[in-house]
C-alpha positions as CSV (number, residue, x, y, z in Angstrom):
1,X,12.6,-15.9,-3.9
2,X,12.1,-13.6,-6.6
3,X,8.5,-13.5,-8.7
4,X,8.8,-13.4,-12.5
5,X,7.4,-11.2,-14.5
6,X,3.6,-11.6,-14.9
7,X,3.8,-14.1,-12.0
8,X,1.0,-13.4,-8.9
9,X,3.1,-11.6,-6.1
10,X,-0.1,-11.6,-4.3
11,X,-3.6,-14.1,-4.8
12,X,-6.1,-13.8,-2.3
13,X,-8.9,-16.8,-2.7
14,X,-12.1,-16.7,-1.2
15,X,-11.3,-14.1,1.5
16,X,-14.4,-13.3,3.5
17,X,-14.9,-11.5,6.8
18,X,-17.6,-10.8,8.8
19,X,-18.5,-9.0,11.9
20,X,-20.8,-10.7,13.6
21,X,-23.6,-10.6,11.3
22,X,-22.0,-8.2,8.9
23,X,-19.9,-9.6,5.9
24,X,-17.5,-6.8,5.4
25,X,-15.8,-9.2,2.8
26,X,-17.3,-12.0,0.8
27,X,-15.4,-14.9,-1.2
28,X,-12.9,-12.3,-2.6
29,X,-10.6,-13.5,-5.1
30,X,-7.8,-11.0,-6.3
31,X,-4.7,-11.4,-8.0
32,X,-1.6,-8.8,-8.1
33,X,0.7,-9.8,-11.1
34,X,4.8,-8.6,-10.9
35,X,5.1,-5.6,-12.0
36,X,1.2,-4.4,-12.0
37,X,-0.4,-1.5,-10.4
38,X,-4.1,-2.6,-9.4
39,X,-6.2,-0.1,-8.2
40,X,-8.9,-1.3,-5.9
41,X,-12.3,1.0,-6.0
42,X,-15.5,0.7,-4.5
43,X,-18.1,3.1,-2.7
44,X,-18.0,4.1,0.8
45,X,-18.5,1.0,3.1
46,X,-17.5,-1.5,0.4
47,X,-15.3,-3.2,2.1
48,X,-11.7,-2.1,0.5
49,X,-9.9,-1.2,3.9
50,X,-11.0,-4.3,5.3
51,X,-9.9,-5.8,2.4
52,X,-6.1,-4.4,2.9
53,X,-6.3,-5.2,7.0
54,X,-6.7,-8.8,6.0
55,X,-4.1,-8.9,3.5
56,X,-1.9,-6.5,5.8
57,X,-2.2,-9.3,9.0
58,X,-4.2,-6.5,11.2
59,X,-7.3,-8.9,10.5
60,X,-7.8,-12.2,10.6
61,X,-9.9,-13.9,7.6
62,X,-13.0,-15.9,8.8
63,X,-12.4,-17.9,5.7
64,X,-10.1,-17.8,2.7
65,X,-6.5,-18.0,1.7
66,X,-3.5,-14.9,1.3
67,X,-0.6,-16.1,-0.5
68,X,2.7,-13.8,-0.9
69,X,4.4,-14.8,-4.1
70,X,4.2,-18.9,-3.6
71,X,3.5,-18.6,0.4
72,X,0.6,-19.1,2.5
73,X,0.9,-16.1,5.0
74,X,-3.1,-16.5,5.7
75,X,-2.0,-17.8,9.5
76,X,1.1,-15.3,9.5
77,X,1.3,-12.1,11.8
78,X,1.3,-8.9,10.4
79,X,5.1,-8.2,11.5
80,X,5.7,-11.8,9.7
81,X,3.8,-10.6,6.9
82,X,5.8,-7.6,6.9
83,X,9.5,-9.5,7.3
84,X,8.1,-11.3,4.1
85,X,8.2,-8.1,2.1
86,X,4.9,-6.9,2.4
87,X,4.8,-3.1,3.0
88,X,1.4,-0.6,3.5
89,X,0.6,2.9,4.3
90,X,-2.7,3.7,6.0
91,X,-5.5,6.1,5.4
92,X,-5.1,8.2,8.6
93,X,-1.7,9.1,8.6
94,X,0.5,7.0,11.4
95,X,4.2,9.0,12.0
96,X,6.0,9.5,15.1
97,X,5.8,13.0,15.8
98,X,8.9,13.7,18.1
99,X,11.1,12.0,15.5
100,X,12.5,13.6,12.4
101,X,11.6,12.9,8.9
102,X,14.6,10.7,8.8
103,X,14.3,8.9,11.8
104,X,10.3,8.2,11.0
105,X,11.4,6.7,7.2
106,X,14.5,4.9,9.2
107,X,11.9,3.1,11.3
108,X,10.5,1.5,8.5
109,X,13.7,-0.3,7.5
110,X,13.8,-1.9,11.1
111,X,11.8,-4.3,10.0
112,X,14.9,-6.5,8.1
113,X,16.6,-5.6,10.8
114,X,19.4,-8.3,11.7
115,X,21.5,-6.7,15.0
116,X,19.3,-8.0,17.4
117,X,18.5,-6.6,20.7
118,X,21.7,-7.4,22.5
119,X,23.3,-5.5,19.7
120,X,20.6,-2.6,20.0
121,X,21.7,-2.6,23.8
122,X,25.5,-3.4,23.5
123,X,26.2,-0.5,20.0
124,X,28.0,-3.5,18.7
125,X,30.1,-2.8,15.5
126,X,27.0,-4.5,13.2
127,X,24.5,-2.4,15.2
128,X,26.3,0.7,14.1
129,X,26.6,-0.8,10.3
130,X,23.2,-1.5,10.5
131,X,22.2,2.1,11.4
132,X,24.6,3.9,9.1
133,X,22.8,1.4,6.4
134,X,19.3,2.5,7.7
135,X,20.5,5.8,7.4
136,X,21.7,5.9,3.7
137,X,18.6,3.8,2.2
138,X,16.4,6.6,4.5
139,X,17.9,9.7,2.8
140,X,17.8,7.9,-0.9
141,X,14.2,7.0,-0.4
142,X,13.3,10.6,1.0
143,X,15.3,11.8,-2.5
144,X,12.9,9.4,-4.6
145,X,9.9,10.9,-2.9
146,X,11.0,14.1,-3.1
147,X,11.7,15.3,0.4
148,X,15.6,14.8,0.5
149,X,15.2,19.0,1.9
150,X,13.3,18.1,4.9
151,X,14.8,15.3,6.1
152,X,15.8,16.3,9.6
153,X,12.7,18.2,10.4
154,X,9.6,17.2,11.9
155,X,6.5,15.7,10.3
156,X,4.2,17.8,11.7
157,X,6.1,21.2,10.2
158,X,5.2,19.9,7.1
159,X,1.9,20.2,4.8
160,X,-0.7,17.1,5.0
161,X,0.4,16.0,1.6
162,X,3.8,15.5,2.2
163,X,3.4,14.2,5.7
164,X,1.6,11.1,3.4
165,X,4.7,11.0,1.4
166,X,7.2,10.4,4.1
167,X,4.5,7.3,5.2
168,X,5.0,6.1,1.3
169,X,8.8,6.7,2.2
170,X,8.9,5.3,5.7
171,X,6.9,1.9,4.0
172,X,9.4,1.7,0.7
173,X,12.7,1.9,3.7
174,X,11.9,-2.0,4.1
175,X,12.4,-2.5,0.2
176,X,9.2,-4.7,-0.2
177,X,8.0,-6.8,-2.5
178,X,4.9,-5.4,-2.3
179,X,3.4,-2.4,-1.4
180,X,-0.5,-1.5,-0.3
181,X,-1.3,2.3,-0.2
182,X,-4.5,3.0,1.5
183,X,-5.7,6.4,-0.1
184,X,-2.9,7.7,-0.8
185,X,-4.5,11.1,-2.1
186,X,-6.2,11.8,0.9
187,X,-6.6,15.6,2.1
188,X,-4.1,16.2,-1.4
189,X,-4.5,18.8,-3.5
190,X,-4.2,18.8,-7.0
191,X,-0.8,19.6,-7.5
192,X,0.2,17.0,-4.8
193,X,-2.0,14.5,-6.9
194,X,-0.5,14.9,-9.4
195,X,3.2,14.5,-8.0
196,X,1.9,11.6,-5.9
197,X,0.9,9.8,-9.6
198,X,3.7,10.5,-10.7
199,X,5.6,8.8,-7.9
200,X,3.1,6.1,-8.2
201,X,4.2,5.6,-11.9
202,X,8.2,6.0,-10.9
203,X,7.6,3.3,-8.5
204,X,6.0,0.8,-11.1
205,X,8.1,1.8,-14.1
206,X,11.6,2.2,-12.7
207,X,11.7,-0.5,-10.0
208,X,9.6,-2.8,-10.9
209,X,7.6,-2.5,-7.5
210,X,4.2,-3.3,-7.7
211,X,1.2,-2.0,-5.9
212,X,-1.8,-2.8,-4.8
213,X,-3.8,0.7,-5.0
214,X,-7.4,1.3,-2.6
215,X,-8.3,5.1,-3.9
216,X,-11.3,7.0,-4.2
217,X,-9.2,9.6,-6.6
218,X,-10.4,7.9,-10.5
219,X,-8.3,10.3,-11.9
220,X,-5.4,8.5,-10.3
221,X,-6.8,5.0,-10.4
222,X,-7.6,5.2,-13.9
223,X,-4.2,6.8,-14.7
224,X,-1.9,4.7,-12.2
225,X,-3.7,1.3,-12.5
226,X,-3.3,-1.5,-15.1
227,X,-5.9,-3.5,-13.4
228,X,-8.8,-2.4,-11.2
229,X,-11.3,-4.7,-9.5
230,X,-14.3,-3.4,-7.8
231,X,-16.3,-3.8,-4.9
232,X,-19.6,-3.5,-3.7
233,X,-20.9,-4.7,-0.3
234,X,-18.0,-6.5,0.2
235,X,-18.1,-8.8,-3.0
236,X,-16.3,-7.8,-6.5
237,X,-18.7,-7.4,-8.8
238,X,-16.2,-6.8,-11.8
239,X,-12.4,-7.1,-12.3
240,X,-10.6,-5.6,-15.5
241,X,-8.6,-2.8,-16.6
242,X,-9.6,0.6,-16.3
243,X,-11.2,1.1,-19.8
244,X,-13.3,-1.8,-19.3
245,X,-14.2,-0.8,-15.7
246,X,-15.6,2.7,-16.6
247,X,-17.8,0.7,-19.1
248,X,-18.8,-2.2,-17.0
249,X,-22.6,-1.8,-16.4
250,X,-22.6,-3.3,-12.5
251,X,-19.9,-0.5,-11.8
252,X,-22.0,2.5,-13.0
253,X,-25.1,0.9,-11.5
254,X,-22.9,0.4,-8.1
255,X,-22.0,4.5,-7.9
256,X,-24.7,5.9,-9.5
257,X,-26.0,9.0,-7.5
258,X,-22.6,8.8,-5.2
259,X,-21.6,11.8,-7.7
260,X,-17.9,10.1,-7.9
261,X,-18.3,7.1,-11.1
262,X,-15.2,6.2,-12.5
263,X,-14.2,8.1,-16.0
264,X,-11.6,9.4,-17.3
265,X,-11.8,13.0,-16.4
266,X,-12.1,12.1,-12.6
């Protein structure tokens, strides 16, 4: 199925979790149109990676719905989830470190994977079509993200940044529909920041992917995002795009003395 433009390719409705007696995430509704970057921002502790664990499968909701483009995948594993076209990278970085660049961005392409384990086992003729096809969408979505050069080295010979880049790589190998970044910017430096919006942007503009964006970089939020809803103690307690969020007085109140409130000049 294929979303049209300004359709929902993700609505969550009244997602809540708790833990025990903490309510990490209460009655969440959130919407991610076709073609939209939305950022999603809170303080420390408000509940945004829970947020993208539910969404993601690695949670289950104590109440609430997760649709995927016109699909309940609410009951749906997270490999299900990801079969479906839902892709994420994760805020401590998650790469096999005895496998090259290319092999770790392959990986992420398994997931459509249609050989089958007898054909893993057996090298049949599709297995090997299947690879060689792994194998070329690998090295043109290393290319996109920049790292064509270090394809057949290891992650861990390369700087933090780009070891975060080849996890944006290894996730866009499956060709989702959509695609979650947990904090992207993590442990980047400016200059990395700054390539890693302009990926962002490349991403949105160029293929039409679009991304659902938890961040505590505002430069990047503001910049990347279309939309941006907010969280506080697990609830949203505004929704809007970014002009309107750095105005909106529950945000301010939300990170004032946290030293990091939204503007525009980070």
């Amino acid at each position: 199925m294929t979303d049209g433009p300004g359709s929902s390719v993700l609505t969550v409705k009244g997602l809540s979790k708790r833990f025990g007696g903490l309510v990490a995430v209460d009655s969440l509704d959130l919407a991610v149109a076709q073609g939209e970057v939305h950022g999603l921002i809170g303080p420390n502790g408000s509940g945004k990676s829970t947020t993208l664990n539910l969404i993601s499968g690695l949670y289950t909701p104590t109440r609430g719905q997760i649709i995927l483009g016109d699909r309940d995948v609410t009951a749906e594993s997270a490999a299900r989830r990801n079969w479906l076209g839902l892709a994420r990278t994760f805020q401590n970085i998650r790469l096999f470190k005895r496998l090259t660049v290319l092999e770790n961005v392959m990986v992420g392409g398994t997931s459509r994977s249609r050989a089958g384990l007898v054909g893993v086992l057996l090298r049949t003729r599709a297995m090997r079509a299947e690879e060689a096809e792994l194998r070329r969408t690998a090295l043109e979505t290393l290319d996109l993200v920049g790292l064509a050069g270090h394809a057949h080295r290891l992650p861990g010979e390369l700087p933090y940044g780009q070891q975060r880049l080849v996890e944006v790589a290894r996730a866009l190998a499956g060709k989702p529909r959509l695609l979650l970044l947990d904090e992207p910017a993590a442990g980047m430096n400016p200059r990395e920041k700054e390539e890693l919006l302009g990926l962002v942007q490349r991403l949105n503009q160029q293929l039409g992917l679009p991304i659902l964006l938890v961040e505590h970089d505002m430069d990047l939020v503001m910049n990347a995002c279309h939309r941006v809803t907010v969280l506080n103690f697990g609830a949203r307690i505004a929704a809007g795009t970014p002009d309107q969020i750095r105005e909106d007085p529950a945000v301010i109140a939300a990170y004032l003395g946290k030293g990091d409130a939204p503007s525009a000049d980070g």
